[in-house]
C-alpha positions in Angstrom: -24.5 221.6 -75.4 -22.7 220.8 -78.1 -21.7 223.8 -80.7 -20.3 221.9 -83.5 -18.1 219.5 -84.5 -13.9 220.0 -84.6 -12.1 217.8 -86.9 -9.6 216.2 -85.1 -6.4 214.7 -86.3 -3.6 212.5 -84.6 -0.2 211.9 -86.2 2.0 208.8 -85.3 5.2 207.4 -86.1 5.7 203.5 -86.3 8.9 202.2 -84.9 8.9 198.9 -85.7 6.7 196.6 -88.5 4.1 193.8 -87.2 5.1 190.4 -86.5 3.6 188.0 -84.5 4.4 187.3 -80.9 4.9 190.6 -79.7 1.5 193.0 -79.4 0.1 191.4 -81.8 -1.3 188.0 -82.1 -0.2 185.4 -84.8 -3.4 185.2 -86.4 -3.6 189.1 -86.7 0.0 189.5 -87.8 -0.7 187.0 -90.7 -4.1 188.4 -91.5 -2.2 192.0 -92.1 1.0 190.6 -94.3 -2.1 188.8 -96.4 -4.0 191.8 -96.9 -0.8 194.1 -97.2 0.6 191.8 -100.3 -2.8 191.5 -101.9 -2.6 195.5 -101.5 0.2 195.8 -103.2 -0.7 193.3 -106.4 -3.8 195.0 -106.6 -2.1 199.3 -106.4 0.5 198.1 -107.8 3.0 199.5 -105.4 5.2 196.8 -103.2 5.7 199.5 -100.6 4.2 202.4 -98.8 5.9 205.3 -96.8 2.8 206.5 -94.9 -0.7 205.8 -94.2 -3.7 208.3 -93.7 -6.9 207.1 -92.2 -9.9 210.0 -93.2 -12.8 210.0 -91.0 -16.2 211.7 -90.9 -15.9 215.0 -93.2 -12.0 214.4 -94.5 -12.5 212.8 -98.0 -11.8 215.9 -99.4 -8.5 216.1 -98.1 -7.7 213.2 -100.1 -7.5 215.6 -103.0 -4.0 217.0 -101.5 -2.9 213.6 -101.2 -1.0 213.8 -104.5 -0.9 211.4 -108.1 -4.1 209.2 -107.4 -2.5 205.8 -108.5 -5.0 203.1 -107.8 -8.2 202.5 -105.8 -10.0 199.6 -104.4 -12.6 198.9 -102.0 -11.5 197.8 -98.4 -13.9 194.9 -98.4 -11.7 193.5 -101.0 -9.2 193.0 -99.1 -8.6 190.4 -96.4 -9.4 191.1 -92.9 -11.5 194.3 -93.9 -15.2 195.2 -93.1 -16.7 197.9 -95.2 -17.4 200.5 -93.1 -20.9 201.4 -92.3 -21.4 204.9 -90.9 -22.5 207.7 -93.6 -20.0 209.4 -95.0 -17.3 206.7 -95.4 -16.5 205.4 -98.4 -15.0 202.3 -97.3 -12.4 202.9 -100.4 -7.9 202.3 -100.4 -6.6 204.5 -102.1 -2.5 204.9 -103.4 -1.1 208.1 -104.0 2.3 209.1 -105.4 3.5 212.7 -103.0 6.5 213.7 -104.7 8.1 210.3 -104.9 6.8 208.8 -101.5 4.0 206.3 -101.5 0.8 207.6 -99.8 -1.7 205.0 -98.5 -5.1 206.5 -97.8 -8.5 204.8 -96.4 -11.8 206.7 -97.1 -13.8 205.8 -94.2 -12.9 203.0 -91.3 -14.8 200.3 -89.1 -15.4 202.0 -85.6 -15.9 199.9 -82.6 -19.3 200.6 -81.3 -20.2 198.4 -84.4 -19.5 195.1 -82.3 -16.4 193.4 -84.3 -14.1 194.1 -81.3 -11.0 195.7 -81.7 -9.5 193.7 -84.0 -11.1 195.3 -87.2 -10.4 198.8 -86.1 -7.2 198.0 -85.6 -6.3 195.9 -88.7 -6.2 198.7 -91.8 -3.3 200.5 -89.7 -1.3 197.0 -88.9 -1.5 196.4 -92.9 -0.2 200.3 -93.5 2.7 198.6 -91.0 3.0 195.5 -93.2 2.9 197.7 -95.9 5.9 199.5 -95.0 4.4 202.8 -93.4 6.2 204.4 -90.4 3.9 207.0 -90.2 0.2 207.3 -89.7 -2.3 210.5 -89.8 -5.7 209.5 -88.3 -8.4 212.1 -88.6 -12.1 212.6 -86.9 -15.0 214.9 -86.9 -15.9 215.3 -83.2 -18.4 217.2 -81.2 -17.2 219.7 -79.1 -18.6 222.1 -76.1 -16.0 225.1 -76.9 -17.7 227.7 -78.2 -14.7 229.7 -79.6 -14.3 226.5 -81.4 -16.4 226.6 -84.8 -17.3 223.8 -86.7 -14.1 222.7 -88.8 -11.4 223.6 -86.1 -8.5 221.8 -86.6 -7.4 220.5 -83.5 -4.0 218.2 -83.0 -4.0 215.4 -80.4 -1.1 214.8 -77.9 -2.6 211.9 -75.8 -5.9 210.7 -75.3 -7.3 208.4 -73.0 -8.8 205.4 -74.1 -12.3 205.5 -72.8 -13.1 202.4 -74.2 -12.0 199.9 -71.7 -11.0 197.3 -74.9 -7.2 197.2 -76.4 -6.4 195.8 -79.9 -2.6 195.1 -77.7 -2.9 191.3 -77.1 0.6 189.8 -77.4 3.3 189.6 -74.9 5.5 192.4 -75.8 4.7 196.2 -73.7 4.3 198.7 -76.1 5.8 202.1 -75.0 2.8 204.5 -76.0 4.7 208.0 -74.9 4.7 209.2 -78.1 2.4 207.2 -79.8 0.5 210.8 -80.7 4.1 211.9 -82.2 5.8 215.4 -81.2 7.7 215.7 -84.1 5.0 215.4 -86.9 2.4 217.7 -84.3 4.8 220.3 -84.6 5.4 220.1 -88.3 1.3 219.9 -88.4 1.8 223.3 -86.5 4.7 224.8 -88.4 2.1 224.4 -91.7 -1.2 225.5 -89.7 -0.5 227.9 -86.8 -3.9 228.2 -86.3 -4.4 224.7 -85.3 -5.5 224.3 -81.3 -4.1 221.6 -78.9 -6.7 219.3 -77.5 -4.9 218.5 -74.3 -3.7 221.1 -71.8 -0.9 219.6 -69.9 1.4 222.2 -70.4 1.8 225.7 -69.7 2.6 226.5 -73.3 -0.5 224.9 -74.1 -2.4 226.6 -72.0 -1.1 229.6 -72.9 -1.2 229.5 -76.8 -5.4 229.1 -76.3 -5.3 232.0 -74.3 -3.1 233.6 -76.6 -5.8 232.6 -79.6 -9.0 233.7 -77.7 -7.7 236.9 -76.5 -6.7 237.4 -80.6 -10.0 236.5 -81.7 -11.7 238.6 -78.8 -13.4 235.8 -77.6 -14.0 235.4 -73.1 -12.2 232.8 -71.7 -12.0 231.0 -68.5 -10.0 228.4 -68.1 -11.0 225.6 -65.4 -8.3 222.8 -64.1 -10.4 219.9 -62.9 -8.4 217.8 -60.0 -8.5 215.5 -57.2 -6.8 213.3 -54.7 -4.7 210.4 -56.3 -7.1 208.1 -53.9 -9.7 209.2 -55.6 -8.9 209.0 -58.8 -7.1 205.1 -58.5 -10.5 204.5 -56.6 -12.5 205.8 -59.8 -10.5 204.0 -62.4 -10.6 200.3 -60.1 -14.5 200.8 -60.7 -15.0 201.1 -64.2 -16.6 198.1 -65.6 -17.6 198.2 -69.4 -18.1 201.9 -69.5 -15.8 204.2 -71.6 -12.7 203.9 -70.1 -9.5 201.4 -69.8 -7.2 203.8 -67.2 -5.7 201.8 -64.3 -4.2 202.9 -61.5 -0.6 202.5 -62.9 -1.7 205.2 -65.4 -3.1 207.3 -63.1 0.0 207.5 -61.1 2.1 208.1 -64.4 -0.3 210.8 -65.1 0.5 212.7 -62.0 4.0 212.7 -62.3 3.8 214.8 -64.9 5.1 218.8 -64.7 2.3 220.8 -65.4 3.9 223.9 -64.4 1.7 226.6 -62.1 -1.9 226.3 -63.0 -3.6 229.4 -63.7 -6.8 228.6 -64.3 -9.6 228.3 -62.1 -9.1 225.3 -59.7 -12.0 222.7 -58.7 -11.9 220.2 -56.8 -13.6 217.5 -59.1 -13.6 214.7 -56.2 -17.3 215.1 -55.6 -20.1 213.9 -58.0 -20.6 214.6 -61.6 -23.7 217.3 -60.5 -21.6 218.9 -57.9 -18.6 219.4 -59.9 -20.8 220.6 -62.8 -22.5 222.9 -60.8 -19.4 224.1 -58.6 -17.6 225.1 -62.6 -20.9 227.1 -63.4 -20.5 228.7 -60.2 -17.1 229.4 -60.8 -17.0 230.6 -64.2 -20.0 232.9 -63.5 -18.2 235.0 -60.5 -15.1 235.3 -63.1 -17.0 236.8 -65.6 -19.0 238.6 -63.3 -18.0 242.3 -63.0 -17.3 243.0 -59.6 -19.7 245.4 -57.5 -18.4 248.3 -57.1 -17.0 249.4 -53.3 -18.9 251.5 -51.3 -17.1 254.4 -50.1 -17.1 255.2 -46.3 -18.8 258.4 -45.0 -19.3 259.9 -41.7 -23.2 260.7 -40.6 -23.6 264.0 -40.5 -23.9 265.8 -37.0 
């Protein structure tokens, strides 16, 4: 069941701007350096440090943003769509934060709307054109955590891209390891420390959710999901337009990675959904069970 909705927020540094003929096609590349100059006649401003992309439920936060400069409609703009799911208000927006130029879209195009990747891609590739080496992207999402109330901040550190599409066309590889970047999720942290982490890779992480439950005197179990490598590459080799675009390489990088001692329940997650589902009720029920208490041995009387 689903208790609410978190909003979730990613932050990622840019490395390099976008030109054509490396992950990014021609057409795409000159599509974003058109909309980025025709940005910057119409704000105003020929550059922009950062970009922030607000999603369902953030348009306040746009308030915080700093100076409000200039605003336009995306759709105004080449290579936009103006988004269609409520709540987004398909708006650009250019603030002025203390002397650093602040590039904000009110609402985005979202895939399931049938464009491709392309358009969901495009407003972040002209933030890049624009100048931005930085990039906050926000969400409201549903959640199953019941110590997590609606409006829990939660930061991403990786994600996998359940939907087996990639706006990566060109024939450059693009190192993704810290796409979801440490450095701005630990400033993030540094300004909230009650934000939660969304991925439990590490024993730090797990242990900072423990630490937060046990604060807010909430139960918790903790269940670590795994199965055979064989499994998994067999899993991910059968996906075929569902919500997922892991291969095999991934999986193996995945499993290379130091999780530390797992504390948490363990389940073997090999089996079907059903099983597995029932096995983690099973599981979670006997740990928060009390246990019966031990009969003490007597001797039959004579």
């Amino acid at each position: 069941m689903v208790k609410g909705e978190s909003s979730r927020f990613g932050v990622s540094a840019g490395r390099r701007s976008i030109k054509s003929g490396s992950s990014v096609s021609a057409v795409a590349a000159t599509q974003a350096a058109e909309a980025a100059e025709v940005l910057a006649q119409a704000t105003g401003v020929a550059h922009h440090d950062a970009v922030v992309v607000l999603g369902s439920g953030w348009d306040a936060a746009a308030d915080v943003l700093g100076m409000l400069v200039a605003e336009l409609p995306v759709a105004s703009l080449p290579g936009f769509r103006a988004p269609v799911a409520p709540g987004h208000r398909g708006l650009a927006r250019s603030y002025d934060l203390d002397g650093l130029a602040v590039l904000a879209y009110l609402g985005r195009t979202h895939l399931y709307e049938g464009h491709g990747p392309g358009p969901v891609a495009h407003p972040v590739r002209v933030a890049a054109a624009a100048g931005a080496r930085v990039a906050v992207l926000t969400n409201a999402s549903g959640g199953l955590r019941a110590d997590w109330p609606p409006g829990t901040g939660a930061l991403i550190a990786d994600h996998l891209n359940l939907t087996f599409v990639s706006p990566l066309t060109g024939p450059e590889f693009v190192d993704l390891t810290d796409a979801w970047s440490p450095r701005l999720r630990a400033l993030a942290r540094a300004a909230d420390p009650t934000l939660v982490d969304a991925v439990y890779a590490r024993p730090s992480d797990r242990k900072r959710i423990e630490q937060v439950a046990d604060a807010e005197s909430v139960p918790f179990t903790g269940i670590w999901l795994e199965a055979p490598e064989s499994v998994l590459i067999s899993r991910t080799g059968q996906r075929r337009n569902d919500a997922s675009d892991a291969d095999p390489e991934v999986v193996r990088m995945q499993r290379q990675l130091d999780t530390g001692s797992i504390e948490w329940l363990r389940l073997d997650a090999s089996g079907s959904e059903s099983t597995v589902l029932s096995h983690a009720i099973e599981r979670v029920r006997a740990a928060i069970s009390p246990s019966p208490p031990e009969k003490s041995a007597s001797t039959p009387a004579s």
